[in-house]
C-alpha positions in Angstrom: 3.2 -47.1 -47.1 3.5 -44.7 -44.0 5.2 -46.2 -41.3 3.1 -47.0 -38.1 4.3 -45.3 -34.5 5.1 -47.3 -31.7 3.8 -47.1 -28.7 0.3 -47.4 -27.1 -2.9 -46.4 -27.7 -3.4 -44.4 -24.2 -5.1 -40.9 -23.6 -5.5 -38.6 -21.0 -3.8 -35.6 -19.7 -1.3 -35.7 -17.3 -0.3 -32.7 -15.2 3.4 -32.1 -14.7 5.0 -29.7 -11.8 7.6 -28.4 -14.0 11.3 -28.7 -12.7 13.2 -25.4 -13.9 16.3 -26.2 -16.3 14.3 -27.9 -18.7 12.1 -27.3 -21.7 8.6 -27.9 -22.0 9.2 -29.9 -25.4 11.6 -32.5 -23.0 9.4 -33.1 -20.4 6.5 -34.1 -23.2 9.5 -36.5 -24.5 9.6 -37.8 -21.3 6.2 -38.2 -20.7 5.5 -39.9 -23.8 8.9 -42.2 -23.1 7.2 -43.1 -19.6 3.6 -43.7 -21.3 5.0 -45.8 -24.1 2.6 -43.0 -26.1 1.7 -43.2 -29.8 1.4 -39.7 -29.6 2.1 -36.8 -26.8 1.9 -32.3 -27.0 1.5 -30.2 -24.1 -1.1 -26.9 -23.7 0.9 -23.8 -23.3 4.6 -23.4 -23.0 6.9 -22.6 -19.7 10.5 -21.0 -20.3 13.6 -23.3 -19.2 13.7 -21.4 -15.9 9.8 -21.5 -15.2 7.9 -24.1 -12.8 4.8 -25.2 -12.3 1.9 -26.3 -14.1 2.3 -27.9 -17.8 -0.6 -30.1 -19.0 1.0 -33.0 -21.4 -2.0 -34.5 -23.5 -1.5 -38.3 -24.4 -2.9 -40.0 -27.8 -6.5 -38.5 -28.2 -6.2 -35.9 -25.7 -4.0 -34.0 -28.3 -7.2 -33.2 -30.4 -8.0 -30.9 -27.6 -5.0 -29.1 -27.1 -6.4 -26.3 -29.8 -9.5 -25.7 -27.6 -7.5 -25.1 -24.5 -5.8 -21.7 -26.3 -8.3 -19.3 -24.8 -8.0 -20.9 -21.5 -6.7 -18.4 -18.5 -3.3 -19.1 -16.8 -1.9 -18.2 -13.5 1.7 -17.2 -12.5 3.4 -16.1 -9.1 6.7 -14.6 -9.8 9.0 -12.6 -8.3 10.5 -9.6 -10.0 13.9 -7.8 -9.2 13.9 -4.1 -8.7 16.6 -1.8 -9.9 18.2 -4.0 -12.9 16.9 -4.7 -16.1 18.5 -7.6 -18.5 18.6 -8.2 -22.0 16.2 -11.4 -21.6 14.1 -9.6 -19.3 14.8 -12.6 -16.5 17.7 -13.1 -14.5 20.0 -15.3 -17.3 20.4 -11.7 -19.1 23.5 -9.7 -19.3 22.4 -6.2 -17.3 21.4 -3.5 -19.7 20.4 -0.7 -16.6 20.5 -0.5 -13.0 18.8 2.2 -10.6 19.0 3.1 -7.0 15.3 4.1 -7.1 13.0 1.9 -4.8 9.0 2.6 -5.9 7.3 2.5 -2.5 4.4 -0.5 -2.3 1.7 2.0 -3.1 3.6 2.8 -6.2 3.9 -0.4 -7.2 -0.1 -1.2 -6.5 -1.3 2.1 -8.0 0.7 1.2 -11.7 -0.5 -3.0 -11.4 -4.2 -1.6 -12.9 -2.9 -0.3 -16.3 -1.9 -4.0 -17.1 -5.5 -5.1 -16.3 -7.9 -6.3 -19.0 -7.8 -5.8 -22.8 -3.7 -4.4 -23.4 -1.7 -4.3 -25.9 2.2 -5.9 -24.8 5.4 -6.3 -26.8 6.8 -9.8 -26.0 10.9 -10.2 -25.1 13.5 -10.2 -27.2 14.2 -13.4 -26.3 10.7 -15.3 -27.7 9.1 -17.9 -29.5 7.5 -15.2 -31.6 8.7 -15.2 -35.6 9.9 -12.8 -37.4 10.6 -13.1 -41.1 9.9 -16.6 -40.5 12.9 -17.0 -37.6 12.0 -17.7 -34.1 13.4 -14.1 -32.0 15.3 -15.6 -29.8 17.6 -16.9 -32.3 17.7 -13.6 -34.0 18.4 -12.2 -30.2 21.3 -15.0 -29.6 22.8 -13.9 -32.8 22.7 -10.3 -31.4 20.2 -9.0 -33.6 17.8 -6.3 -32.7 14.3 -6.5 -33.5 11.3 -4.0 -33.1 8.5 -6.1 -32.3 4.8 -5.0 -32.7 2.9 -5.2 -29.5 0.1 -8.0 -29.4 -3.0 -7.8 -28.0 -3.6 -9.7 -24.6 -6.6 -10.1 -22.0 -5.2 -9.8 -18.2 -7.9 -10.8 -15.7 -5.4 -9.8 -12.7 -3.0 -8.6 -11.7 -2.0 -8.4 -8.3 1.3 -7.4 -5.7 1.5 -10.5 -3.2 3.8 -9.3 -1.2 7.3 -7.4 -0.9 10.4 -9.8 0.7 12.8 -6.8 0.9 13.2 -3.2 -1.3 15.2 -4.8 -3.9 11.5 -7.6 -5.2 8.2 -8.1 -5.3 6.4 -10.4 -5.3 2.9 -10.5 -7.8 0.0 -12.5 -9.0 -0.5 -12.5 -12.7 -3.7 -14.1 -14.6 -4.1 -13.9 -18.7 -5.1 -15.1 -21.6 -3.1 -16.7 -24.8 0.1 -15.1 -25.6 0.5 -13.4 -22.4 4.6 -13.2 -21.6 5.3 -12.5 -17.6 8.6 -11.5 -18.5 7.5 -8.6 -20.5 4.9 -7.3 -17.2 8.4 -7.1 -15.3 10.4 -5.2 -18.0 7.1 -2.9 -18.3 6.9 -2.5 -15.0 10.6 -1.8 -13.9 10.0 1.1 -16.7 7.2 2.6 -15.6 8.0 2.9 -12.1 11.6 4.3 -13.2 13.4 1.8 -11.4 14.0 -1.0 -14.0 12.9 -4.8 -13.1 13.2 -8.5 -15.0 11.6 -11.7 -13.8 14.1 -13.7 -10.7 11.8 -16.7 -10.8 8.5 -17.7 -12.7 6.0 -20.5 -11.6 2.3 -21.3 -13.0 -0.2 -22.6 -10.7 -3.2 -23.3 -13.1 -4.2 -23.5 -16.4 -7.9 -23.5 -17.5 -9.2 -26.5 -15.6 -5.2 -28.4 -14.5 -4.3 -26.8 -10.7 -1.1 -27.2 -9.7 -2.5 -29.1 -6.5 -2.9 -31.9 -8.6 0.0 -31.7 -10.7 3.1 -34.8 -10.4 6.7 -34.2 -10.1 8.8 -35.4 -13.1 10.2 -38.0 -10.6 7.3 -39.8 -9.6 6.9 -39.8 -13.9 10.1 -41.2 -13.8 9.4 -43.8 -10.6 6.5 -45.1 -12.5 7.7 -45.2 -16.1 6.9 -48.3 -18.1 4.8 -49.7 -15.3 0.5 -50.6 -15.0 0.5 -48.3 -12.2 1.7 -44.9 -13.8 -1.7 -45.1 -15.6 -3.4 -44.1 -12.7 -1.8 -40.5 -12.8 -4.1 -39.5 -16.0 -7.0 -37.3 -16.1 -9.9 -37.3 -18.2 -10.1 -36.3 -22.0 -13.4 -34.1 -21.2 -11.2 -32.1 -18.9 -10.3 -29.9 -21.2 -13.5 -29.4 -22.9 -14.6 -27.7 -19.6 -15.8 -24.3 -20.7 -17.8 -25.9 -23.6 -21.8 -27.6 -23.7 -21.6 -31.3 -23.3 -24.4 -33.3 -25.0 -25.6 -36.9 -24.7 -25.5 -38.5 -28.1 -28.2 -41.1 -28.7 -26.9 -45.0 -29.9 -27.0 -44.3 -33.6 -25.7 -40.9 -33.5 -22.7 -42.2 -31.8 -21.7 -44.5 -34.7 -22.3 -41.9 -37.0 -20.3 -39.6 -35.3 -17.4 -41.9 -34.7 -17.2 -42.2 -38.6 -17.0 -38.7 -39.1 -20.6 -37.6 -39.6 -23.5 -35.2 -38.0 -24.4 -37.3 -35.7 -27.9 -37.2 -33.4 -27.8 -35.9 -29.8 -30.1 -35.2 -27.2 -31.2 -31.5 -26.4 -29.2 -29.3 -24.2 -28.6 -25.4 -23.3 -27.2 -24.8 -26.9 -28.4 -23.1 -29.8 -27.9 -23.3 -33.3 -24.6 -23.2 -34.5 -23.1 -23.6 -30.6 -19.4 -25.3 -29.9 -20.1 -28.1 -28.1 -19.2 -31.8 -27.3 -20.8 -35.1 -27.4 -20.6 -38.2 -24.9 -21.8 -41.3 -25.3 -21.0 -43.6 -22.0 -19.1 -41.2 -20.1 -16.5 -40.7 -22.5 -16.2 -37.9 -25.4 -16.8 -39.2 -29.3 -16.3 -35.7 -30.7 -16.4 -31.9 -30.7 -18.2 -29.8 -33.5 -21.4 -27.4 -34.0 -24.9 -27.7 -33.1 -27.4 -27.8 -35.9 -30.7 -28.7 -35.7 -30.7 -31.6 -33.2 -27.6 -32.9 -34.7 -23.6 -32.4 -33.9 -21.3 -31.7 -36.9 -17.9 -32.7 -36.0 -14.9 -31.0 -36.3 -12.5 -33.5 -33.5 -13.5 -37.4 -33.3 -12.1 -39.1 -30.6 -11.0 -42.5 -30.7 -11.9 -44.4 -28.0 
């Protein structure tokens, strides 16, 4: 018999402000510690070194995590001019330096070439496999890899201002996939001058801003108590860029238990992605047909 977790049966999405020096995977730990959760993941993955916004998804909210991949994320970063580094951020040992300084209307005129559908080669230092090993840990071993160049959408991206010769600051907006460190080391090569990432920090993703994100303190404040509750955001958040459709009494239950499942009409057509509610709160995700909802998530709750 398969052992039952502990914890409690809460969902919701909390949004974290990222401290730097830790992983992604240790803050969901601590989440899910602070939560006494059954069951915690997290929708797109900072470095150590990056800040900002990571959305941790608590007990049912985990079913949504896979339709939050094509969501568009945000970074302000600041790239330094002149070196480039092995892990194409400042923890690298220097591979190059330059004494060339691209003037800002350099800089601007190259940002458009990274703009919309591109092809980029993520860092050495990656969660991408190869030959079924993670690269980084081929990288820390000292291995070299040639890795193929992956397609990525870029929405924008945009120079936000210059502090001194020696960085820039920029505005950077993608799809899945999308690795800021590699825009720097592309960059610093283009423009001659070398360049790798000094500091990284994500401001939104999809729906989750950054203006209504909670330190990892306050987490820690509130851990274990009825208040820290309060911090969570709706399920249905992260269904935002999908139809929602009302589901009538009896197509609830039968959608709860895994089945097509009446709803009421909305603006979908056949075959559509979409979600149903049924008293403000989400009872599953699946395809339109023919006045009914096929499920492919049930939540729950």
């Amino acid at each position: 018999m398969a052992r039952r977790k502990k914890g409690r049966d809460i969902s919701g999405w909390l949004l974290v402000d990222k401290p730097a020096g830790i992983t992604s995977t240790s803050v969901v730990n601590k989440v899910r510690w602070a939560f006494d959760a059954k069951k915690a993941g997290h929708a797109g993955t900072l470095d150590p070194d990056a800040t900002g916004m990571l959305p941790v998804a608590l007990g049912e909210a985990t079913k949504t995590i896979a339709y939050m991949g094509d969501a568009l994320k945000a970074y302000e970063f600041r790239v330094r001019l002149g070196v480039s580094t092995r892990t194409d951020d400042a923890e690298g040992e220097v591979l190059q330096t330059s004494d060339l300084r691209p003037a800002d209307a350099e800089i601007a005129a190259a940002l458009p070439a990274y703009v919309g559908d591109i092809r980029q080669v993520p860092p050495q230092f990656s969660a991408v496999k190869v030959d079924g090993e993670r690269a980084y840990d081929i990288a820390r071993s000292g291995g070299e890899m040639d890795l193929a160049a992956r397609d990525l959408y870029v929405e924008n991206l945009e120079l936000k201002g210059r502090p001194d010769a020696d960085h820039v600051d920029l505005e950077f907006v993608c799809g899945s996939g999308g690795y800021v460190r590699s825009i720097a080391r592309d960059l610093g090569q283009v423009l001659g001058c070398f360049g790798h990432v000094l500091w990284l920090r994500r401001t939104w993703v999809g729906p989750f801003d950054i203006e209504d994100a909670v330190g990892l303190d306050r987490v820690e404040e509130l851990a274990r108590s009825e208040e820290i509750d309060t911090l969570l955001k709706p399920i249905a958040m992260a269904l935002h860029e999908m139809p929602e459709l009302r589901a009538t009494d009896a197509g609830a239950a039968r959608l709860r238990n895994g089945n097509p499942g009446a709803v009421l009409p909305g603006a979908v057509e056949y075959g559509d992605l979409a979600w149903a509610s049924y008293g403000g709160l989400p009872v599953a995700v699946g395809r339109f047909r023919s006045g009914e909802l096929h499920p492919e998530r049930v939540f729950n709750l």
